[in-house]
C-alpha positions in Angstrom: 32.7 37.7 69.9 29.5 38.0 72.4 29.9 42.0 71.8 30.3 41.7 67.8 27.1 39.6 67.6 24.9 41.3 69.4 26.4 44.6 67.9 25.0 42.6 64.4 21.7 41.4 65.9 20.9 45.3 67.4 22.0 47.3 64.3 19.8 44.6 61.7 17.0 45.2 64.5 17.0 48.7 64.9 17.7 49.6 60.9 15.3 47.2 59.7 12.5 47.8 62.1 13.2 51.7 61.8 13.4 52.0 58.0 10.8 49.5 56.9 8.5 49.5 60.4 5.3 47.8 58.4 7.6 45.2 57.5 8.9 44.8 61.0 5.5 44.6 62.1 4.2 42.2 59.5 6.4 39.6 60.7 5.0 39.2 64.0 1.6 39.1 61.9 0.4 43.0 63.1 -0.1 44.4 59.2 -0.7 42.0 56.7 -3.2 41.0 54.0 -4.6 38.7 51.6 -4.3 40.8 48.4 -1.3 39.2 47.2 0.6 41.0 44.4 3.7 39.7 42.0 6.0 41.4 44.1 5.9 38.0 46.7 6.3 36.2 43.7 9.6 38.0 42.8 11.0 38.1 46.1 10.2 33.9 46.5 11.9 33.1 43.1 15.0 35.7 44.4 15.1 33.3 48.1 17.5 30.3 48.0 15.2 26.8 49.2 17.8 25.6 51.4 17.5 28.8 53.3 16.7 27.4 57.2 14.3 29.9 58.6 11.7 31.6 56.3 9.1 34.1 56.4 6.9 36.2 54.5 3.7 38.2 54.1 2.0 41.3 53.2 1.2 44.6 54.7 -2.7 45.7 54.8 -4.5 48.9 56.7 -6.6 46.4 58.4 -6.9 47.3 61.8 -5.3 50.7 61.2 -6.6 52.8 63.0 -5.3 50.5 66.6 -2.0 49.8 64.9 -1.6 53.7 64.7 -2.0 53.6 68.4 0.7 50.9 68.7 3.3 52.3 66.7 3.6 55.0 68.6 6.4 54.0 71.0 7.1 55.2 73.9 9.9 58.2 74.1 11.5 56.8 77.2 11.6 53.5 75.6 13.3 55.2 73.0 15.7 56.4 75.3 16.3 53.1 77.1 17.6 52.0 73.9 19.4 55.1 73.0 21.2 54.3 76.1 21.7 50.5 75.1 23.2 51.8 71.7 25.6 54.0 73.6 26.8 51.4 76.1 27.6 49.1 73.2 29.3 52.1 71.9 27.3 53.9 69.9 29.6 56.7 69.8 32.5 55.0 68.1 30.5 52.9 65.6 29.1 54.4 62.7 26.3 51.9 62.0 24.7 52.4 65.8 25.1 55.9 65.4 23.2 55.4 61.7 20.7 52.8 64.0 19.9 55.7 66.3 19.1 58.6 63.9 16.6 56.0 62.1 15.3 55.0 65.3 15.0 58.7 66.3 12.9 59.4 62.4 10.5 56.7 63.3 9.8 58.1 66.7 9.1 61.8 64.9 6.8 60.3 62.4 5.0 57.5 63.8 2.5 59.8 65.2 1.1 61.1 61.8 -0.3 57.5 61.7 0.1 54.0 59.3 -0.5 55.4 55.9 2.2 58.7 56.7 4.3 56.4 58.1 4.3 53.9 54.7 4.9 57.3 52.8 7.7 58.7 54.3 9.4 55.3 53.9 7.7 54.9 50.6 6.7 51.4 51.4 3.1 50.7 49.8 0.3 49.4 52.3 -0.3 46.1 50.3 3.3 45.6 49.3 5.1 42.2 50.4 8.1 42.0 52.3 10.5 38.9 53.5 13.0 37.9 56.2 15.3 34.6 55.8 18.7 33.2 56.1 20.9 33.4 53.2 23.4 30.8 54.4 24.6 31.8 58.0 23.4 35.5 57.1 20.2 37.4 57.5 18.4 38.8 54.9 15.5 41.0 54.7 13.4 42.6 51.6 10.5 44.0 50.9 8.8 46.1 48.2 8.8 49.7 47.4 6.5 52.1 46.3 8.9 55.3 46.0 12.4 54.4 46.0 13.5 58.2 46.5 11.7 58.6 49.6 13.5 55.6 51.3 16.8 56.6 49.9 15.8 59.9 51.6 15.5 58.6 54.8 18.7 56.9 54.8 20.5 59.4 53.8 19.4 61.9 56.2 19.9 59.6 58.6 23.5 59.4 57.2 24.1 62.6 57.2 22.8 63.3 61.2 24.8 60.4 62.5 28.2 60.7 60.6 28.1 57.4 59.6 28.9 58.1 55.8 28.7 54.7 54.3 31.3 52.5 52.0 30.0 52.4 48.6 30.5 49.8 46.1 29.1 48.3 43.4 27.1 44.7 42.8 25.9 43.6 39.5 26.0 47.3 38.5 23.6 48.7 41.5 25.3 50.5 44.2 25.4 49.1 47.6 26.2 50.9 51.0 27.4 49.4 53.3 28.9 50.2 57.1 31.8 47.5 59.1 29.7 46.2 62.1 33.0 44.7 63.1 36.3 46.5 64.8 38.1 48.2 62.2 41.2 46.1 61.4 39.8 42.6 62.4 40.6 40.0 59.8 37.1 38.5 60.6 34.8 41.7 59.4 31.2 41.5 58.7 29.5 44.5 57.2 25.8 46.1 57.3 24.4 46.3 53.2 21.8 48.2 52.0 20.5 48.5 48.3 17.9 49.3 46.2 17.0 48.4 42.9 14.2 47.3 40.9 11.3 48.4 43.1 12.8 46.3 46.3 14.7 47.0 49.3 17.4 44.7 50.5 19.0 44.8 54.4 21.5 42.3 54.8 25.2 41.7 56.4 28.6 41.0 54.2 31.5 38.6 55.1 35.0 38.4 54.6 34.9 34.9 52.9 32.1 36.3 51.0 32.2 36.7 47.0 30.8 38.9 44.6 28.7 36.5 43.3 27.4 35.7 46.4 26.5 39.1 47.7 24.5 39.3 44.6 22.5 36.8 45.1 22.0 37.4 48.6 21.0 41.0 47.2 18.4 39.3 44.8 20.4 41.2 42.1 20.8 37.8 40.1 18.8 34.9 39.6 18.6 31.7 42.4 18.9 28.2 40.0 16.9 26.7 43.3 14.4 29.3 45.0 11.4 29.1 47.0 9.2 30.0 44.4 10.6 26.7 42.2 10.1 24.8 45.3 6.7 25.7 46.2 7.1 26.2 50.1 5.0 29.2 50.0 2.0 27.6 48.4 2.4 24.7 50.2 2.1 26.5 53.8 -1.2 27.8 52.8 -2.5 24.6 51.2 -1.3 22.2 53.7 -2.0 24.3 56.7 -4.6 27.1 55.9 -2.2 29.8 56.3 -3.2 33.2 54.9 -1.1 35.5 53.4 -1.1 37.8 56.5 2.5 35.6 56.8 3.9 31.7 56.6 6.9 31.2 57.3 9.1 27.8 58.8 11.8 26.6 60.6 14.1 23.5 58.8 15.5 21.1 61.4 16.1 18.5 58.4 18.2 21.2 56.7 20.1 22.3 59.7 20.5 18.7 60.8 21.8 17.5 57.4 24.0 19.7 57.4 25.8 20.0 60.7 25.8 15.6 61.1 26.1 14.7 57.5 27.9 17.5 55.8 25.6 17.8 53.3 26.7 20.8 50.9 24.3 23.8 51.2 25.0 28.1 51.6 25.2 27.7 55.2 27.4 24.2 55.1 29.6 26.5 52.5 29.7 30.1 54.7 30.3 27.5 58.0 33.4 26.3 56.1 34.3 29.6 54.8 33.7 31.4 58.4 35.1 28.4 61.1 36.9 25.7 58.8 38.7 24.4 61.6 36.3 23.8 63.9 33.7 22.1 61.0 36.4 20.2 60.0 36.7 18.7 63.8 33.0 18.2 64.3 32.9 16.4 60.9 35.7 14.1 62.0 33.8 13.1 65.3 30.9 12.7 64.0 32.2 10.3 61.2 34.1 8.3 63.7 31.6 7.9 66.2 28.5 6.9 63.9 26.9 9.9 65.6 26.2 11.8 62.5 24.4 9.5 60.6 22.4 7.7 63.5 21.8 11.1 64.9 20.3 12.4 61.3 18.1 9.6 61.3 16.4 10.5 64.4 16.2 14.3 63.6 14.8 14.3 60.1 11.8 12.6 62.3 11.2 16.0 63.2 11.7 18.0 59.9 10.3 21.2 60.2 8.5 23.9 62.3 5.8 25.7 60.0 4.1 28.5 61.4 1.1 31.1 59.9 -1.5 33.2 60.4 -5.0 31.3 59.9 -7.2 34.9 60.4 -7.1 38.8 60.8 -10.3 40.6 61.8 -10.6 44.1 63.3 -13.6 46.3 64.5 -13.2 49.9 65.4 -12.4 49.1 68.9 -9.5 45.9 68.8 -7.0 44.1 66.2 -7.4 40.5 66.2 -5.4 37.7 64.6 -5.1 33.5 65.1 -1.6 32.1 64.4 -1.1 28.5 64.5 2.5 26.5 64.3 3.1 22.9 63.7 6.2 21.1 65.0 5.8 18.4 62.1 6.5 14.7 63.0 7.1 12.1 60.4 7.1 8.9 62.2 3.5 7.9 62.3 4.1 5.4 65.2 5.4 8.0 67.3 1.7 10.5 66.6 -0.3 7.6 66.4 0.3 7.0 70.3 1.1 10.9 71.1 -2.5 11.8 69.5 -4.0 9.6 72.4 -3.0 11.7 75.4 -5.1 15.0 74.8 -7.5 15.5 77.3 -10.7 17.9 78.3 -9.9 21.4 78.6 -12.2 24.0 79.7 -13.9 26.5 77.6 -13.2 29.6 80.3 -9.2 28.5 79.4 -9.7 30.0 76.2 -10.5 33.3 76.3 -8.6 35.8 78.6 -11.5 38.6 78.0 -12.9 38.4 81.7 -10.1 37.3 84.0 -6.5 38.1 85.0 -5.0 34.8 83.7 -6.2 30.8 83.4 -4.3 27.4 82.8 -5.4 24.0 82.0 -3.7 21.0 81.1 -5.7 18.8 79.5 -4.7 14.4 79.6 -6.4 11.4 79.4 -5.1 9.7 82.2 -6.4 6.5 81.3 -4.1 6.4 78.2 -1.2 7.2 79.9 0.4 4.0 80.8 -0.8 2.8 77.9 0.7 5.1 75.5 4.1 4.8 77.5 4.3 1.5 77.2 4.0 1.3 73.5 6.3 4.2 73.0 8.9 2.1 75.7 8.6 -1.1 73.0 9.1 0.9 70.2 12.3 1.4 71.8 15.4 -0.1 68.9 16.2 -3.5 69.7 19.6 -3.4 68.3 22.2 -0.9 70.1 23.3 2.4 68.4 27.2 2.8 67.4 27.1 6.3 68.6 28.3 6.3 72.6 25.5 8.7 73.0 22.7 7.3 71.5 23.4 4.0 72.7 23.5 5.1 76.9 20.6 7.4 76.0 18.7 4.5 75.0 19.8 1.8 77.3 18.6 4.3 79.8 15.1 4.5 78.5 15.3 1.1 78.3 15.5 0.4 82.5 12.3 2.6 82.9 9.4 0.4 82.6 6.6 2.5 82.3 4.7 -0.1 84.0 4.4 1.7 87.5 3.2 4.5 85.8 -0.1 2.4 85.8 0.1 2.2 89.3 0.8 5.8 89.8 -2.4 6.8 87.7 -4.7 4.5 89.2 -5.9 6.5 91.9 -7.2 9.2 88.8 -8.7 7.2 86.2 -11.2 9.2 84.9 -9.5 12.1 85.0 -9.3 14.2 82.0 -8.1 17.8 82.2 -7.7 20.1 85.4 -7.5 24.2 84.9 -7.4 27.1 87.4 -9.1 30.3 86.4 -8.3 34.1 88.6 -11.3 36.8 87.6 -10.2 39.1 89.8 -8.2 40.5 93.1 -10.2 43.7 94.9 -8.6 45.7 98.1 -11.5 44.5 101.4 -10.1 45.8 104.9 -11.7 43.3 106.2 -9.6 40.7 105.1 -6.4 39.4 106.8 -5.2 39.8 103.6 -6.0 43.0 102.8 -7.7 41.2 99.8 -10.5 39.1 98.3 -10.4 37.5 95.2 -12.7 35.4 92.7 -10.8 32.2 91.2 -12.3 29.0 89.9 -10.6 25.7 90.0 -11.8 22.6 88.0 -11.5 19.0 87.2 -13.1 16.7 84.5 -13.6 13.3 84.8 -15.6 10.9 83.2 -17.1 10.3 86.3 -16.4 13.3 88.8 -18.7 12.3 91.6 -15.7 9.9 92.3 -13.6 12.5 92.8 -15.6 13.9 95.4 -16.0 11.2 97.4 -12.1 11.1 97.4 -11.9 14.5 98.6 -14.8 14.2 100.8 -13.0 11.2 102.8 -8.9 12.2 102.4 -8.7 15.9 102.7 -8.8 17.4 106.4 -11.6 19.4 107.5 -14.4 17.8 104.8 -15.1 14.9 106.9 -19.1 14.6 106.8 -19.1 17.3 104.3 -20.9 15.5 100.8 -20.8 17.4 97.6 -24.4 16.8 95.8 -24.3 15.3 92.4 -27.5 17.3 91.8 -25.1 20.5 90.8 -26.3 22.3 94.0 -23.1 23.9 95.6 -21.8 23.6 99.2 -19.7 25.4 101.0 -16.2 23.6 101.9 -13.6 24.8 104.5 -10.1 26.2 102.9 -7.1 27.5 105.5 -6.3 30.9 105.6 -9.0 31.9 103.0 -11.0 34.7 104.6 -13.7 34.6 101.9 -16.8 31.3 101.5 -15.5 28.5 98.8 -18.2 26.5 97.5 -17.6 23.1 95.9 -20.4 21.3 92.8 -20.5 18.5 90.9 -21.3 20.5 87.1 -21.8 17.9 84.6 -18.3 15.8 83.8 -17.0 18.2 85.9 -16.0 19.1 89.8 -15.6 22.4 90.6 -14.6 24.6 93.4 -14.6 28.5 93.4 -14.8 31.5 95.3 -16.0 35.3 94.5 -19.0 36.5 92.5 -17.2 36.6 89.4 -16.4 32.8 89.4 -19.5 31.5 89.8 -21.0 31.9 86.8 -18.7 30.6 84.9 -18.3 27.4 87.2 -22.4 26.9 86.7 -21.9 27.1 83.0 -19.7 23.9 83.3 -22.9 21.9 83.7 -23.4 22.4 80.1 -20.0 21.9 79.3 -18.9 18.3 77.7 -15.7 16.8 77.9 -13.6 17.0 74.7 -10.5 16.5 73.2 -9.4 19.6 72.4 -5.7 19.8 73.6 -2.8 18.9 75.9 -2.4 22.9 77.5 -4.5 25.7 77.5 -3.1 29.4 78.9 -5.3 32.6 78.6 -4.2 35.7 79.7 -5.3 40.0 79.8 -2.2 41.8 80.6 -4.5 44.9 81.6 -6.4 43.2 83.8 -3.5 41.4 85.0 -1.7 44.7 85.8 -4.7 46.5 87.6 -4.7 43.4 89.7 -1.1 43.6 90.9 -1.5 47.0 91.6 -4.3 46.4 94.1 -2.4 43.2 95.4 0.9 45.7 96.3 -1.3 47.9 98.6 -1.9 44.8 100.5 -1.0 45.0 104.1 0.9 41.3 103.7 1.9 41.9 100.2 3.6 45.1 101.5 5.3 43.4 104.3 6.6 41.1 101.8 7.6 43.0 99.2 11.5 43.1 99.2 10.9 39.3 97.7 9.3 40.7 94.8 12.5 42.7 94.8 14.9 40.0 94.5 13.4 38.4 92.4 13.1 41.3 89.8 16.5 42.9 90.3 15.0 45.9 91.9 11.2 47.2 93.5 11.5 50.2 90.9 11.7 47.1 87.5 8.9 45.1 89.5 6.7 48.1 89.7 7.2 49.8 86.4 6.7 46.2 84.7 3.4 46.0 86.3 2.6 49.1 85.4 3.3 48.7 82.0 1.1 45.2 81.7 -1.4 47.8 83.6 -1.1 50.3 80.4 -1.4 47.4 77.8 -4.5 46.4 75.9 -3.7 43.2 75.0 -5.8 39.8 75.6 -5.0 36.4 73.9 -5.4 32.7 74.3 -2.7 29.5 73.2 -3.7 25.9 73.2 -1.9 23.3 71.9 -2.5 19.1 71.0 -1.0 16.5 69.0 -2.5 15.2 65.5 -1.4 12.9 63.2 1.0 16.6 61.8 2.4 16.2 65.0 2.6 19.1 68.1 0.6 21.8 66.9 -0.6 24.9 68.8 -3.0 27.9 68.0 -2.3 31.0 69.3 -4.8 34.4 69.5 -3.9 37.3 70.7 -6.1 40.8 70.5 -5.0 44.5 70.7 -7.1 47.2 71.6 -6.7 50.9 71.4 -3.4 52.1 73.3 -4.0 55.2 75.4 -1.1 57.7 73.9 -2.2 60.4 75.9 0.8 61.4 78.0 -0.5 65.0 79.1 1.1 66.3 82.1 -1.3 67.6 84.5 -1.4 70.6 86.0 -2.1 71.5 89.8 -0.8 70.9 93.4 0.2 67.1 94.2 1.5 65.1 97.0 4.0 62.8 96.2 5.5 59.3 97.5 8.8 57.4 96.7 9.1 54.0 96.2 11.3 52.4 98.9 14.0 50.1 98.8 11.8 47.0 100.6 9.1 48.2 97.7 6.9 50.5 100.4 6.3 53.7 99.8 7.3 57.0 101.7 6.1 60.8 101.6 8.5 62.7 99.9 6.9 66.0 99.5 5.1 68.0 97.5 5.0 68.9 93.2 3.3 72.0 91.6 3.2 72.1 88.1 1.3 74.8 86.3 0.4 75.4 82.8 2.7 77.5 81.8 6.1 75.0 82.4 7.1 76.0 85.4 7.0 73.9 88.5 8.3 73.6 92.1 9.2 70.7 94.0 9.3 70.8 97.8 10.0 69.1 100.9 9.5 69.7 104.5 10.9 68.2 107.5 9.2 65.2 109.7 7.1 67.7 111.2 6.0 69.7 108.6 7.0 73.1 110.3 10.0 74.1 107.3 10.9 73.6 103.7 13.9 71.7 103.9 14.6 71.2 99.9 12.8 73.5 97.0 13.4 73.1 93.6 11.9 75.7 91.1 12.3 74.3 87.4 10.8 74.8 83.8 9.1 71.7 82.2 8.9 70.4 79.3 7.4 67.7 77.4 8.4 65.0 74.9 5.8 62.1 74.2 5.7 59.9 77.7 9.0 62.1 78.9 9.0 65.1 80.8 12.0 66.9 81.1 12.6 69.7 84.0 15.3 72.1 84.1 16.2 74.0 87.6 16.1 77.3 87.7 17.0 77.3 91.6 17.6 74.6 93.8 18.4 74.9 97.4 18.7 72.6 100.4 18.8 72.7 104.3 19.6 70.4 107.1 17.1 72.2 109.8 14.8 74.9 109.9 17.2 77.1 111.5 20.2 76.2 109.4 21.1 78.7 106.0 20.1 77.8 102.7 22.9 76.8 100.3 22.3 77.1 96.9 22.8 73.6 94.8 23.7 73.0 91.0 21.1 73.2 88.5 20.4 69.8 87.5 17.8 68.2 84.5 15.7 65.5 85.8 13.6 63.5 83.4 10.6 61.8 84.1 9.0 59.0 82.3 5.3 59.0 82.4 3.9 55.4 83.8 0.6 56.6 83.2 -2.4 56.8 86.2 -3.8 54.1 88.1 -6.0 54.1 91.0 -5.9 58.0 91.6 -2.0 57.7 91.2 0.0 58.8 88.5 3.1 57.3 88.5 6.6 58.7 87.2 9.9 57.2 86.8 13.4 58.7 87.3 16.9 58.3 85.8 17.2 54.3 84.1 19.4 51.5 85.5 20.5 51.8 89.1 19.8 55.3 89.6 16.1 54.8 88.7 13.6 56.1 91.2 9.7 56.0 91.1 7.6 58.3 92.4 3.6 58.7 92.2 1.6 62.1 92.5 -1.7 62.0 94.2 -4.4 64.9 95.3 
């Protein structure tokens, strides 16, 4: 069953994303707009309301000319998943063989760029598009500008993989439609695809189900209770600001109802159609043991997740967009309390534009015990019939929160602590091998208290006083081969260390406390990257590496990862508090332009291998000249004799180049015969170039390799 599902999930993924890419895009909020048109209006009054996970939105060229950049993925990604597809078994299932030749007509037209890419799949730029559950099954549509160019698409794609579909028809309109399942299992689901009236539809067919159902779940025939009747859509945008870019939600109340109550909806109906037995069972238990209704009266407390984008902005150098989500809580004795907790978090934890990564958690640690207590009385006084709920609570109930006052007492005051890292740079000097510049700080209303804690408990800052003035003063921190300076700024106590941190610590002084969440995180994956590059060249890093190793599966998937976060433009905040709504958190995240130039270059390069224990080892040396040929060499320990030579043609496909032997011999001495080896195809995926390296990954899986090429 494992490998049937996530046949499902991958096919849906690939076809959807590869037919209708804007769309797949737009639901992670990358194209969208605010220039609505009827077409979301058609496809809300064609969604059921008691679908359980919803979203929409619409396409726009805002940003265009970065998401042309990021559309263009990269070739050996492609061929990861190629190989994915295969291993699931590509080659005996139709509908991953229809997934790949999509994937594969993305891939060749994604480089013309976001408006050739809408053509070809004749998608408009401003057109809408929607994913949701129909029931247990996914469903997604969206709008069409030219209905012949998608069909034309598919069926090229048909027509390269083999996978001729089933047709039949629905409400008239022809469907096609490929078995996702085993051939001859009595428990098939099928891949759908139609078009009709301007709209695409991508969705997956039953066994249990019936023709009227498959035309609804088409949109071929009218919903008595849609999203449009129910307002949902509107309501996202009034209620929580959401733009149009997309809204979307997640229904615990729906899904709760109907798994402990048995209330009758299209996924309570396909769950009985699909597992009778089983919902039969869970219905009996829950009836007997009170646990469904008790249970439902807790969850509804906690009806919905709504999520949206608030803002999309671009300029000609970055794509940026705000999303918020609210986890909505109904019981107003439960925010009331919750709403108290949110402390003081600093301004440098929200914005990841000049450092590797920062984290804060803001809490008012005078309200703590407080709100625990009231939360501990609110506790129900009269015992639950479900076994469950009841040792649940009567376990709650023996935890007087009363010693958390005692536990807090030694930081009352406090009101948020965060930790900021600007930067790691390669100094010979160091033990290390490295110098950083980080910034830790904590608010309080009165931090000069802190101080004095520190100042009298913490070894080595005996006699050491930290002025209240804001003047810094340098403390003593183990095995930290750079100065650390400690200052009272403002509300705030601060320690640092490196050039870069200072300036943001002194702009604390101006810096009030607030209330403006529970957890901030901001993060630059480029920066973040370079970083971990410079950190790996580290003497003790190096000697240290094989941990990395275990921890990542391999020093090749450690390294490549770290490359890629290197190679990515992307910056973004999240924070997130509790309001009278409930948990909410705000997320913003900006792209800039990807680099797609993958140009080989040309010349005579040294080369290393990565190592087992992650250190790296001369391996010889690559010339590859202009005209795709190339040689590949190595010598023995002394450098006196070739020992290996391989002579090849290149050539290149996006971040893969591919090289073909055209000899290839091998010695074990300098006075032992050649013998001539097989021609073999190596293919190397371009990691791109970092720190006079470029770097260059062989074979996938367990026979991966990485080398890097320097001059």
């Amino acid at each position: 069953m494992k490998g049937i599902i996530t046949r499902v999930l991958l096919t849906l993924a690939v076809v959807t994303a590869s037919v209708s890419s804007a769309y797949a895009f737009n639901l992670f909020g990358l194209f969208s707009s605010d220039q609505a048109d009827n077409s979301m209006e058609t496809l809300l009054s064609q969604t059921p309301a008691d679908t359980l996970f919803f979203i929409g939105g619409h396409n726009t060229t805002e940003g265009r000319e970065i998401m042309d950049s990021w559309s263009m993925a990269n070739q050996s990604d492609i061929n990861e998943l190629q190989i994915l597809m295969s291993d699931l078994g590509s080659d005996d299932s139709p509908v991953l063989a229809l997934a790949e030749a999509l994937l594969a007509d993305y891939t060749a037209v994604a480089p013309g760029g976001y408006s050739a890419l809408m053509a070809h799949y004749g998608v408009p730029e401003e057109g809408a598009g929607v994913f949701y559950m129909h029931g247990a099954m996914p469903v997604a549509r969206f709008a069409l500008e030219d209905a012949e160019a998608f069909n034309a698409v598919l069926n090229q794609a048909i027509l390269e993989s083999g996978a001729a579909p089933v047709l039949k028809q629905v409400e008239g309109v022809e469907v096609r439609t490929w078995r996702l399942t085993p051939e001859g299992d009595a428990e098939s689901v099928d891949l759908a695809i139609a078009v009709d009236q301007g709209f695409a539809t991508i969705t997956a067919f039953n066994h249990t189900d019936t023709s009227d159902l498959q035309a609804e779940r088409l949109g071929l025939t009218d919903v008595a209770d849609s999203l449009a009747d129910q307002g949902d859509w509107d309501a996202l945008g009034d209620q929580y600001d959401y733009d149009e870019t997309f809204r979307g939600y997640f229904d615990f109340d729906g899904l709760a109802a109907t798994l402990l109550t048995g209330t009758q909806s299209r996924l309570r109906r396909d769950l009985e159609a699909l597992m009778p037995d089983e919902i039969e069972r869970m219905d009996t238990q829950m009836a007997d043991s009170q646990c469904g209704p008790e249970g439902y009266a807790l969850a509804r407390q906690v009806p919905r997740l709504a999520f949206g984008s608030e803002n999309i902005s671009s300029t000609s150098q970055s794509l940026s967009q705000q999303v918020g989500m609210v986890l909505e809580l109904t019981n107003t004795d439960l925010t009331s309390q919750l709403k108290r907790l949110p402390g003081s978090l600093p301004a440098y934890a929200t914005d990841g534009s000049d450092k590797l990564l920062a984290l804060a958690l803001g809490v008012d640690v005078n309200a703590l015990a407080p709100v625990a207590t009231a939360l501990w009385s609110q506790l129900p006084q009269t015992d639950y019939k479900c076994p469950a709920l009841r040792d649940m609570t009567a376990d709650m109930r023996q935890n007087n929160p009363a010693m958390l006052g005692m536990a807090t007492a030694m930081a009352q005051g406090v009101k948020g602590v965060g930790a900021a890292i600007y930067g790691i740079e390669a100094d010979d000097s160091s033990p290390l091998g490295l110098v950083g510049s980080v910034l830790v700080s904590m608010s309080a209303d009165n931090p000069s208290v802190l101080a004095g804690l520190i100042s009298s408990s913490v070894p080595g800052m005996a006699g050491i006083t930290i002025p209240q003035d804001g003047s810094a003063v340098q403390v003593p921190v183990p095995m930290v081969p750079q100065p650390v300076f400690a200052a009272i700024k403002g509300k705030h106590l601060v320690v640092y260390t490196g050039e870069a941190a200072k300036a943001p610590a002194d702009a604390m002084a101006n810096e009030p406390l607030n209330t403006r969440g529970s957890t901030a995180i901001a993060f630059n994956y480029e920066r973040f990257g370079e970083a971990a590059l410079v950190a790996l060249e580290s003497p003790m890093v190096a000697s240290n590496a094989q941990g990395m190793a275990m921890a990542t599966g391999s020093c090749v998937d450690a390294y490549a990862g770290i490359l890629q976060a290197a190679s990515l433009p992307l910056q973004g905040s999240y924070r997130d508090t509790f309001t009278d709504r409930g948990w909410e958190a705000k997320f913003d995240v900006t792209l800039g332009q990807m680099n797609t130039d993958f140009s080989v270059p040309t010349g005579t390069f040294q080369s290393e291998t990565l190592d087992v224990d992650c250190t790296w080892y001369d391996s010889g040396v690559e010339i590859i000249n202009a005209d795709g040929t190339g040689q590949f060499s190595e010598t023995d320990e002394t450098g006196q004799c070739t020992l290996y030579q391989a002579d090849y043609t290149w050539t290149q496909n996006g971040n893969v180049m591919e090289q073909t032997t055209t000899g290839l011999r091998s010695r074990n001495s300098c006075d032992a015969d050649w013998e001539e080896q097989p021609e073999e195809t190596f293919n190397c995926s371009l990691l791109g170039s970092h720190n006079g390296y470029l770097y260059c990954q062989y074979g996938t899986g367990m026979d991966a390799y990485l080398m890097r090429y320097f001059q």
